[in-house]
N, C-alpha and C positions, 0 to 999 in steps of 0.2 A: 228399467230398460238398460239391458249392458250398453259397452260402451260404442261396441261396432251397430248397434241398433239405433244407437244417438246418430252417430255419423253418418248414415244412412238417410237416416230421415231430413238431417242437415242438408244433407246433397239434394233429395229430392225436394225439397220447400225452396230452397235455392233453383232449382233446374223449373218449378211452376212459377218461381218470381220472375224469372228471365223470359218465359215464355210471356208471361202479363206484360211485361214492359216490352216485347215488342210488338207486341197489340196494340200496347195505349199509344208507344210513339210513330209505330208506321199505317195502323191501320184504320184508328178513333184518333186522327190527330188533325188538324189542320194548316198545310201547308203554305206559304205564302215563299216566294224568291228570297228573303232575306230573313223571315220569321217561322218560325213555329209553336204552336198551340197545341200541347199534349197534357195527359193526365200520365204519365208515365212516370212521374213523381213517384207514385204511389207508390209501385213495388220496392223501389231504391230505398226509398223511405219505410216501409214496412221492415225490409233487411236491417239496414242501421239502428232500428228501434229494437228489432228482438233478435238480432246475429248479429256475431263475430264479426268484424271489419271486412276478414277475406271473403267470407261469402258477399257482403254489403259490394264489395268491390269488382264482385265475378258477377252479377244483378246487372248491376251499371256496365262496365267494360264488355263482358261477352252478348249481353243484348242487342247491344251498339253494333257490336262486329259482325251478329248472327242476324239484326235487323238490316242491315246496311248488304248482305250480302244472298236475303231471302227477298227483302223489297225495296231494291234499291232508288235513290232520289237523284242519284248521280252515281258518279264516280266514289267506291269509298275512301277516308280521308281518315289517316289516325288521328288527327288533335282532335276530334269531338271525341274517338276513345280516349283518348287524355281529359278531355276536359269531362268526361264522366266517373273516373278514376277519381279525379279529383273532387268530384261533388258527391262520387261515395263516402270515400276518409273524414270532408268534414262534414256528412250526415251522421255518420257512425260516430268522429270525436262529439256531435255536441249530444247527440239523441239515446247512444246506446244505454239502455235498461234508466235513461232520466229526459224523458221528453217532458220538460217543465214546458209555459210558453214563453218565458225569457230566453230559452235554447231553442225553441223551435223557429223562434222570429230570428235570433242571430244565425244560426244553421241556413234557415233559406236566402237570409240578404248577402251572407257569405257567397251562398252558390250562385246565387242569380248576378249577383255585382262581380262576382267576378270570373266566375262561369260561366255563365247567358251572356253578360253584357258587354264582357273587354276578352276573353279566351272566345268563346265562340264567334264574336264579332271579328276578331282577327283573324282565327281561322278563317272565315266567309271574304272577306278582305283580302288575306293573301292567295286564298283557293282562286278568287275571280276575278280582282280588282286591282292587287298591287301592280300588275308589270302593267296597266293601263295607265293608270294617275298616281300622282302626288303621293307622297306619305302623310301631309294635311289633309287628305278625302278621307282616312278614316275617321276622323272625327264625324263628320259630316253623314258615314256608313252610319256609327254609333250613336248619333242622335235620331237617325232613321229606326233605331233598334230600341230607343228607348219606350213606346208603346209597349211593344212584347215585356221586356221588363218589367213594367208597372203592372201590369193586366196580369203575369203570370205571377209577379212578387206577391199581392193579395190573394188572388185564388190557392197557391201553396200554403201562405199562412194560417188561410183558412181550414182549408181541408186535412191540413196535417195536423192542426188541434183538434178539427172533429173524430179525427179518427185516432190522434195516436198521442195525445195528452194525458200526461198521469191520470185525470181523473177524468177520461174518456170512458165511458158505458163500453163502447164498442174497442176500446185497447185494452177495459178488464178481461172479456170476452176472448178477445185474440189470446190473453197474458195465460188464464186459467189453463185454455187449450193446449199452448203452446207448453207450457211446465210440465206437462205430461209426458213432453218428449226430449224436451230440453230441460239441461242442467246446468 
């Protein structure tokens, strides 16, 4: 495969990963006022495992942008595209081409502790709550948030070994296929 053939196909596996993710997070997700419950891991997580950083990061970021302004839940708000930015790079640093489970557990506690739990909770904090009360109420927000945490930290851990674990069935599967097109 030359190399304009590579890139190509780069962009489009990228362009159906963005499409997946915002499926999983606007459409199979479940909304609550301060939480939510998505499978939208998956594609971010798929990217970071078998692509380059910048596509991992265009997954995350332009999903957000493209979900948030196809089906929106509000108003949109850049710090969740930051705070997806950010839990692309440390999917990519810990996952790319070595999804052991020692990286895969440290990868999602990364994102979720400080992504899910203290960035997104402050985005939600200052988007609706700071000019009302205290700066001691987001503790208070974040302890409200710690359910979603827990609930999403397991189920990620889980699923992202069954599927994307060196010695995953289904990530040889992906790996074999994917060689084909990538180099």
């Amino acid at each position: 495969m030359s190399k304009k053939q590579n890139s190509l196909f780069l962009i489009i596996l990228t362009a159906l990963l963005i499409v997946m993710n915002i499926i999983l997070e606007r459409v199979f997700s479940y909304f609550v006022p301060d939480s939510n419950i998505s499978l939208s891991f998956i594609p971010v997580t798929f990217a970071a495992t078998f692509l380059p950083t910048p596509y991992t990061i265009a997954v995350g970021a332009i999903g957000d942008i493209l979900g948030a302004l196809l089906f929106p839940v509000g108003a949109y708000f850049p710090g969740f595209t930051i705070t997806n930015i950010f839990v692309a790079c440390i999917s990519s640093l810990f996952l790319y081409k070595n999804a052991s489970l020692p990286r895969i557990v440290i990868s999602v506690f990364i994102n979720k502790t400080i992504g899910t739990l203290l960035l997104n909770s402050y985005w939600l904090y200052f988007f609706f709550l700071s000019s009302k009360t205290k700066p001691e109420s987001f503790f208070l927000f974040l302890g409200g948030r710690a359910f979603q945490f827990t609930l999403m930290l397991i189920i990620e851990i889980v699923i992202n070994t069954l599927l994307f674990h060196n010695k995953s069935k289904i990530r040889k599967v992906f790996q074999k296929n994917l060689n084909k097109y990538i180099h």
